[in-house]
VOGU-3710 file (C-alpha; in Angstrom, 3 decimals, decimal comma):
1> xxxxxxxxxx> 40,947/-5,329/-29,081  37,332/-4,870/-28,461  35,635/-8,867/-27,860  32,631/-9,772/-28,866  30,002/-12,707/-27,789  27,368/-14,504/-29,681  24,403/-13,863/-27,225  21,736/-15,747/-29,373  24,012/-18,862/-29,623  22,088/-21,583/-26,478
11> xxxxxxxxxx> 24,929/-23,019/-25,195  27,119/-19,463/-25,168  26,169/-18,998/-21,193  23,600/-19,575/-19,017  20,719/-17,203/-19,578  18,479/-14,949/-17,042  15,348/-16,609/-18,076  14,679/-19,898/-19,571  12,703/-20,330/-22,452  9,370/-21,682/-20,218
21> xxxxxxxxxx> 9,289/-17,946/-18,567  9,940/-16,229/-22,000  7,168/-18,660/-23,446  4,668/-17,222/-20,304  5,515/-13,846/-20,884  5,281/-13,766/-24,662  1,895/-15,812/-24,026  1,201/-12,845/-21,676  1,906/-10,233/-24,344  -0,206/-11,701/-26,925
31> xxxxxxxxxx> -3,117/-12,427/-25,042  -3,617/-8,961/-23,783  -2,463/-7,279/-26,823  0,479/-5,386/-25,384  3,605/-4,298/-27,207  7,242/-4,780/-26,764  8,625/-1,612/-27,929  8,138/1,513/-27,345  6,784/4,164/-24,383  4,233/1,816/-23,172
41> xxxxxxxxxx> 5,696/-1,258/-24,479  6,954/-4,148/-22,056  10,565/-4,034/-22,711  9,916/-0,497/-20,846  8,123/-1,516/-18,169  10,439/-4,717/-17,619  13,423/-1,751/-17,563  11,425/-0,024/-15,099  10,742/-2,797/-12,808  14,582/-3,826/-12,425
51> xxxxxxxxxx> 15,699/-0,878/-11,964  13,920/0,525/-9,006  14,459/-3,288/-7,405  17,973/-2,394/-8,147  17,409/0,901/-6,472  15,622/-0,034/-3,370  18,204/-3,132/-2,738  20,867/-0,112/-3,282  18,818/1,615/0,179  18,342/-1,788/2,117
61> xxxxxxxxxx> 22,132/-2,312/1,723  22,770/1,663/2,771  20,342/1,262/5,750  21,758/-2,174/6,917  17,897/-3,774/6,686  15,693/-4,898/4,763  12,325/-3,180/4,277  9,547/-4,322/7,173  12,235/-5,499/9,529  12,153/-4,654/13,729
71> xxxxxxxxxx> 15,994/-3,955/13,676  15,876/-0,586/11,677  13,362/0,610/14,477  15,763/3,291/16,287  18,337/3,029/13,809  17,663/7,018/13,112  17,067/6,761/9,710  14,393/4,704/7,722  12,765/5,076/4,302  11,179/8,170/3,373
81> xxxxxxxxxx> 9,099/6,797/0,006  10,234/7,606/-3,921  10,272/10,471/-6,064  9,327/9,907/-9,535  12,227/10,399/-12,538  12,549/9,417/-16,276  15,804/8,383/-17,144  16,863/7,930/-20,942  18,135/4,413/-21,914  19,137/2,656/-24,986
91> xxxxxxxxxx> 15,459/1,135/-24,844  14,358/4,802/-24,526  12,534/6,837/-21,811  11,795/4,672/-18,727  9,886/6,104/-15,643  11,538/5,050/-12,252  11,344/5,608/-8,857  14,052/6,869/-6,693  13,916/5,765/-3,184  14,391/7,945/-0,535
101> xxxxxxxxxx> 15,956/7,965/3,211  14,962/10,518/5,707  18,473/11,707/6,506  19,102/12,648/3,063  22,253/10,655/2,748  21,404/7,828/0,168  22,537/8,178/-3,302  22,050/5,686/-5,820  24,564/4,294/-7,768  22,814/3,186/-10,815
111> xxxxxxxxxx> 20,469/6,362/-11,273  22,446/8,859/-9,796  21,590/11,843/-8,198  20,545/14,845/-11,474  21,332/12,004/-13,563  18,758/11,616/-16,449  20,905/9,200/-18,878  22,440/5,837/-18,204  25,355/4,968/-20,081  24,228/3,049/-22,461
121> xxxxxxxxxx> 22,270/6,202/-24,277  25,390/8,145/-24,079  27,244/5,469/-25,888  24,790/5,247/-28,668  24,696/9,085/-29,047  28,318/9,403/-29,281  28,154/6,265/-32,087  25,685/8,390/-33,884  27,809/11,325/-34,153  30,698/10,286/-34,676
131> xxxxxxxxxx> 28,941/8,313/-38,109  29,059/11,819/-38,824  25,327/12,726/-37,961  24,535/15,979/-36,685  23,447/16,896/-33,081  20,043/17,696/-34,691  19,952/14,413/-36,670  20,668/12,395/-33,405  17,687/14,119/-31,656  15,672/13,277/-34,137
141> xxxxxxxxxx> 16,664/9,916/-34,785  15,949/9,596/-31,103  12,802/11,441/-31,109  11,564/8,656/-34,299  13,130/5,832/-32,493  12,756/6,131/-28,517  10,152/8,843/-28,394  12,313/10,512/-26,446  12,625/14,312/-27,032  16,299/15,926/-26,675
151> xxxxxxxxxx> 18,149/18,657/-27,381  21,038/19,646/-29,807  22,395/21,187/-26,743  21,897/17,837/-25,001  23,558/16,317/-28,117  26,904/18,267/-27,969  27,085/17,887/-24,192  27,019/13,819/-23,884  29,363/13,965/-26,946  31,964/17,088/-25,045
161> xxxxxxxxxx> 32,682/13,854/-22,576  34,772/12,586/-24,511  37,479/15,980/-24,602  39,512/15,153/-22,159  40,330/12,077/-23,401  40,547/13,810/-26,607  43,372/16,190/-25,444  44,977/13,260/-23,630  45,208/11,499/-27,250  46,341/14,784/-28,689
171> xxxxxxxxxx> 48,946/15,639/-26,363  50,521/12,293/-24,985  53,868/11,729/-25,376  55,569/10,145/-28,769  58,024/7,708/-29,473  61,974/9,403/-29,757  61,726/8,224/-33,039  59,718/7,662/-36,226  61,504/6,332/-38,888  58,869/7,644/-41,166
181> xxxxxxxxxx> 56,454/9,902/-41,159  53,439/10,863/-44,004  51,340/14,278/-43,592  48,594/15,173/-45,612  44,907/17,203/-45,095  41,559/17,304/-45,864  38,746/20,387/-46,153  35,867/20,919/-43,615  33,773/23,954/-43,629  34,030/25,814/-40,548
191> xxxxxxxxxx> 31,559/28,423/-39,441  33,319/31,853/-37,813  32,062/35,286/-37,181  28,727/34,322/-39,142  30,983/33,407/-42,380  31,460/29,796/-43,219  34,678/28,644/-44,688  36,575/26,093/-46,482  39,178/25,006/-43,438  42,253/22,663/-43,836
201> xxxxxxxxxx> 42,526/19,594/-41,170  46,412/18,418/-41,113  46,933/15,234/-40,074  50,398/13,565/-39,047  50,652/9,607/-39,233  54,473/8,202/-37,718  55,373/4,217/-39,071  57,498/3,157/-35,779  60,347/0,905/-35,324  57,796/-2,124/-35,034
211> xxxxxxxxxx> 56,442/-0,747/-38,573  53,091/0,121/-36,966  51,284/2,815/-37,979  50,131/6,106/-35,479  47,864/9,139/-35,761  50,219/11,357/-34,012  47,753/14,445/-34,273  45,325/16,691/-36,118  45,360/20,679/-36,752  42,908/22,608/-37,943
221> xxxxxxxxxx> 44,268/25,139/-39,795  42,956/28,592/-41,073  43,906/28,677/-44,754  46,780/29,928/-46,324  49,586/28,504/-43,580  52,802/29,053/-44,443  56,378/27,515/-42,611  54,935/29,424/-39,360  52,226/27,417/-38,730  53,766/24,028/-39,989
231> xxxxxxxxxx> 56,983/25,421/-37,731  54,388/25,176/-34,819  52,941/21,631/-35,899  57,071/20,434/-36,225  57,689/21,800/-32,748  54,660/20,175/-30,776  55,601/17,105/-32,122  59,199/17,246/-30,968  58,238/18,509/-27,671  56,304/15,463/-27,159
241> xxxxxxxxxx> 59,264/13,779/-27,702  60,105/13,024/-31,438  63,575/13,789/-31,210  64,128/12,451/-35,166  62,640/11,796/-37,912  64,367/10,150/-41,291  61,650/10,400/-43,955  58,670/12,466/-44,277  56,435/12,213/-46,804  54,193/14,656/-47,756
251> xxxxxxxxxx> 52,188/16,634/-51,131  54,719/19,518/-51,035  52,739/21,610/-49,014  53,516/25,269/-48,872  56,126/26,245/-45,958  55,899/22,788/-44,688  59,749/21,042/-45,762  61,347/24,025/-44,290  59,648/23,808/-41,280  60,638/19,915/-41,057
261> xxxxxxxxxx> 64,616/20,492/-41,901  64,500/23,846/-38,914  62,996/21,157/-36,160  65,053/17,978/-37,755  67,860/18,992/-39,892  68,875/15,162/-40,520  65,496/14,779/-42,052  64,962/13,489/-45,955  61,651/15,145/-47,227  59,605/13,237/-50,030
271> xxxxxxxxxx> 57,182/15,275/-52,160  54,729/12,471/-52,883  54,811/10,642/-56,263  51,190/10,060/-56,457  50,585/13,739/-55,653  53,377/14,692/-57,586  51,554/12,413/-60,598  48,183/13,987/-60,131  49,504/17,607/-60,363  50,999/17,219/-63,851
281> xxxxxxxxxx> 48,453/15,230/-65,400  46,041/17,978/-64,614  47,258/19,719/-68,060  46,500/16,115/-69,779  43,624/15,645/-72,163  41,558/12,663/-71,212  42,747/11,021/-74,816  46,709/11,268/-74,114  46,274/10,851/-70,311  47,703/6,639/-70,689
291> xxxxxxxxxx> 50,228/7,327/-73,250  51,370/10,583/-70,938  50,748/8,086/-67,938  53,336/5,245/-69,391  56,102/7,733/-69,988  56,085/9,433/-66,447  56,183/6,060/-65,009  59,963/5,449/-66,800  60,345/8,512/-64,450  59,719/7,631/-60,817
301> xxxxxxxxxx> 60,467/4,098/-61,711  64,115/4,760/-62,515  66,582/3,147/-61,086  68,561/6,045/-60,205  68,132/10,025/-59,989  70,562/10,152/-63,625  68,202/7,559/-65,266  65,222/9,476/-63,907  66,100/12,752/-65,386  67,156/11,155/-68,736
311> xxxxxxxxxx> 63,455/10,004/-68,981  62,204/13,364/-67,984  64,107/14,795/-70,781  63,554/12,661/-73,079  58,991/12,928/-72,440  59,945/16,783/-72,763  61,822/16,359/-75,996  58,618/13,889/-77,265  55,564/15,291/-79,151  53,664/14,719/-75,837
321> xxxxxxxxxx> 55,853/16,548/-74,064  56,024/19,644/-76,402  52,486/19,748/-76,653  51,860/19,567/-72,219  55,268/21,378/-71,494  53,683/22,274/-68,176  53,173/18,734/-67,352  57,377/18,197/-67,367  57,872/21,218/-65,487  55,590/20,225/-62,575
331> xxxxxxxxxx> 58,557/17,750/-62,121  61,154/19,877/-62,541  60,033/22,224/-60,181  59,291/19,383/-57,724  62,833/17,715/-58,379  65,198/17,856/-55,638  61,738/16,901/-53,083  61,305/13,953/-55,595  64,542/12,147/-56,641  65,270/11,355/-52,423
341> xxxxxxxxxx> 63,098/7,836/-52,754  65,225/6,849/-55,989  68,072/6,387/-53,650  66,288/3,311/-51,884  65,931/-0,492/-53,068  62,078/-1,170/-54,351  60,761/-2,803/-51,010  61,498/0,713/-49,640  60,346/2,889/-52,446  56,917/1,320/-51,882
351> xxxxxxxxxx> 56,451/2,705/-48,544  57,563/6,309/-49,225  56,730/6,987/-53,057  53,205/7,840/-51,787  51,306/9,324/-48,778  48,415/6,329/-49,540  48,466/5,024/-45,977  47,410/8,212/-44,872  44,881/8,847/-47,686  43,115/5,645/-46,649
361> xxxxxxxxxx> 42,143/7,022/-43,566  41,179/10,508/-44,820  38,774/9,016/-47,528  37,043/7,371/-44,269  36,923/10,863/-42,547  35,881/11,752/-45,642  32,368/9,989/-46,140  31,798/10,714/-42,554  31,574/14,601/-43,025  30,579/14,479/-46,491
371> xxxxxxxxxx> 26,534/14,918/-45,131  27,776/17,845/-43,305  26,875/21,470/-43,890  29,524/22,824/-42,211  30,706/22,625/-38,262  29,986/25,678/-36,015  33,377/25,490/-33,852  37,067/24,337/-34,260  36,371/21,981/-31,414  33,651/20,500/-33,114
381> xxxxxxxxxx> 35,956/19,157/-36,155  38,798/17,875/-34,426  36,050/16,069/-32,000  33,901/14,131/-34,583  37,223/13,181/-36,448  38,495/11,461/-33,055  35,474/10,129/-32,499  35,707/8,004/-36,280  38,571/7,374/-35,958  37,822/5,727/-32,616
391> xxxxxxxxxx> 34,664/4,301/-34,459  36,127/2,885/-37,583  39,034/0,935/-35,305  36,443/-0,033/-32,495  34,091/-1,279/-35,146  36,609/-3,285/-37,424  38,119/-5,316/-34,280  34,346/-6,213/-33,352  34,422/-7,561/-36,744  37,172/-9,373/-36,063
401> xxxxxxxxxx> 36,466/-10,623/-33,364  33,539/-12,359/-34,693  35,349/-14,303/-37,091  38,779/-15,467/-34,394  38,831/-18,877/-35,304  38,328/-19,090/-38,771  40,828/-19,871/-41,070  42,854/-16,981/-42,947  41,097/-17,699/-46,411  37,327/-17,619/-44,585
411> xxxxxxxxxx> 38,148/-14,079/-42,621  36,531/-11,243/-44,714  37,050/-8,814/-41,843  39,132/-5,440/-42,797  42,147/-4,915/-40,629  43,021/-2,169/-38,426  42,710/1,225/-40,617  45,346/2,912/-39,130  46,125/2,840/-35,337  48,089/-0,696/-34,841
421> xxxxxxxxxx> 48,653/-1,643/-38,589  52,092/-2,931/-39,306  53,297/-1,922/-42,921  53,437/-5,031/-45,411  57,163/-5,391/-46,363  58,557/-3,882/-42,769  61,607/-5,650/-42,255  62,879/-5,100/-45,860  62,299/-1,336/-45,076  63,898/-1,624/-41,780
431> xxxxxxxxxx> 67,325/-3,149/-43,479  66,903/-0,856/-46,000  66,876/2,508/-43,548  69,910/0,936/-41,102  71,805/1,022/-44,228  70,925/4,374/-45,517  70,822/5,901/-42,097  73,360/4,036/-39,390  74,607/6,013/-37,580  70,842/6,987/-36,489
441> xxxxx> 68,902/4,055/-36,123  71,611/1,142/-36,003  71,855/1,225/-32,183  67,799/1,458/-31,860  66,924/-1,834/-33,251
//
């Protein structure tokens, strides 16, 4: 969990400079008209100062003495002045200068060698992006804010960094085991061979034997995937180790159950209710959407797969059902993927009836490409996803972290979105699934 500290609280730390030197300098500041900000401001030229005395203590220290002194005389190498440089910061552009040796062999540390950033600007344009601005939105927002002029090209390079982490995520080995599992996707628009299309993003989310929830991965797909490609998603997974799976939940996408019960025949697969719910009331006129609402709920609230068909029949047989028959035969056609959750006590049925827990996180993705034209490569959707979902954790625990010590009713922080959270209920479920499933799970927990 990311910390956090309170740096404008007095007695948090000791501080760099007491209030008598801040008083001087701000005395300093307003006497001779100077500003803080900006290109020419002092923050700038404070920025400036350390660094090259950060520098030049980086040569003493390489050289073995200090500037002026008789015992570098013979030594075979002495210092050979400064070359100028502008670095970007998170203050903006700062002027520096590098000092040189006459050997050739000192490098600094903190402004390395061909280095024009520092950290700290990197880190702020990959939090830009990944609140789902684009690379020319960040240079702008940098040009308006630093007076600093960068590239889109500059843009996508800080932010391709962060790759090979990215495949790391993408491709590190899973648990042997997930007793559940919920897919679902949203649309991006994709730009290919000068043609910009609407693009499917899967994403898989596994509930482990702790009950804590895990983006297992993200495909972009190309529209139109049937049990080949979601045969390909099934297999990566189990060759990262996901030897089993009981449940999976998911909106009965095309090809995708088949592919599930080829890689993990044992597997129960869900069509979810809320999906399920959604699709038939499409047919429903806004006037006779509650009353059709109330009589599909006797439906997937049944206490068994004979009850639940009774009430099926019996909406068909109604006036609302003979005048939306298309709305009952969404469930019929749906009916062996939907009566497997009937089989399971409530406590259960609450975590499977629905692929919610993954929804939360895609109406998050959501808002953060929702200012977006379109993306110009594949790599350039599954990067700014990882990158909020990295955001939206990091920035919730920071939350957090700010209220540890409160007391439960005072905390107004939201938990973890995905990564981490533990499912409300778990041990219920996990009772409930050793008694359905014993032979493969009993000896696991």
């Amino acid at each position: 969990m990311t910390t956090t500290t309170n740096d404008s609280n007095p007695d948090s730390g000791a501080s760099l400079l007491d209030d008598a030197a801040l008083d001087r300098l701000m005395e300093q500041v307003d006497a001779q008209g100077l500003q803080l900000l900006g290109p020419d401001g002092v923050l700038t030229e404070l920025t400036s100062k350390l660094l090259n005395r950060a520098m030049a203590a980086e040569l003493t220290e390489h050289l073995g003495y200090e500037h002026g002194d008789r015992a570098g005389w013979g030594s075979g190498n002495s210092r050979n002045g400064t070359s100028p440089k502008t670095v970007l910061t998170d203050a903006g552009p700062v002027p520096v200068a590098v000092p040189r040796d006459r050997q050739g062999s000192f490098e600094p540390k903190l402004v390395g060698k061909h280095q024009r950033r520092l950290d700290g600007f990197n880190d702020i344009v990959i939090g830009l992006v990944a609140r789902g601005l684009s690379t020319r939105d960040v240079a702008s927002h940098i040009r308006e804010a630093y007076g600093a002029e960068v590239s889109a090209e500059l843009i996508s390079k800080i932010t391709d960094a962060v790759l090979p982490e990215l495949r790391a995520w993408q491709t590190r080995p899973l648990d042997a085991i997930y007793p559940i599992m919920y897919l679902d996707a949203i649309v991006v628009k994709v730009r290919s061979e000068h043609v910009v299309a609407n693009r499917p993003v899967y994403l898989a989310m596994g509930i482990d034997l702790e009950g804590r929830k895990h983006v297992l991965g993200m495909w972009l797909g190309t529209g139109g995937e049937g049990s080949k490609f979601w045969l390909g998603v099934c297999t990566e997974l189990r060759n990262r180790g996901v030897g089993d799976v009981l449940i999976v939940c998911c909106d009965g996408l095309s090809g995708f159950p088949e592919a599930i019960e080829a890689t993990w025949p044992q597997a129960t697969v869900q069509t979810c209710v809320v999906h399920l719910i959604r699709a038939s009331m499409r047919f429903v006129s806004y006037k006779d959407r509650k009353k059709v609402a109330a009589a599909l709920k006797l439906v997937y609230t049944a206490p068994t797969p004979d009850a639940a068909e009774q009430a099926l029949l019996e909406f068909q047989d109604s006036e609302l059902g003979q005048r939306y028959p298309a709305t009952a035969q969404t469930w019929l056609n749906a009916w062996e993927r939907f009566i497997p959750f009937l089989e399971f006590p409530p406590a259960l049925r609450k975590v499977i009836y629905t692929t919610n827990s993954i929804e939360s996180l895609n109406y998050q993705l959501r808002k953060i490409i929702k200012n977006r034209g379109h993306f110009p490569t594949d790599t350039a959707v599954v990067k700014l996803l990882w990158l909020a979902i990295r955001d939206i954790e990091d920035k919730r625990a920071r939350q957090r972290a700010k209220e540890a010590g409160k007391k439960a009713n005072e905390r107004r922080a939201p938990g973890r979105l995905v990564e981490g959270a533990t499912v409300n209920g778990w041990k219920a479920c996990l009772g409930a699934l050793a008694m359905a499933y014993p032979d493969r799970i009993a000896d696991r927990i």
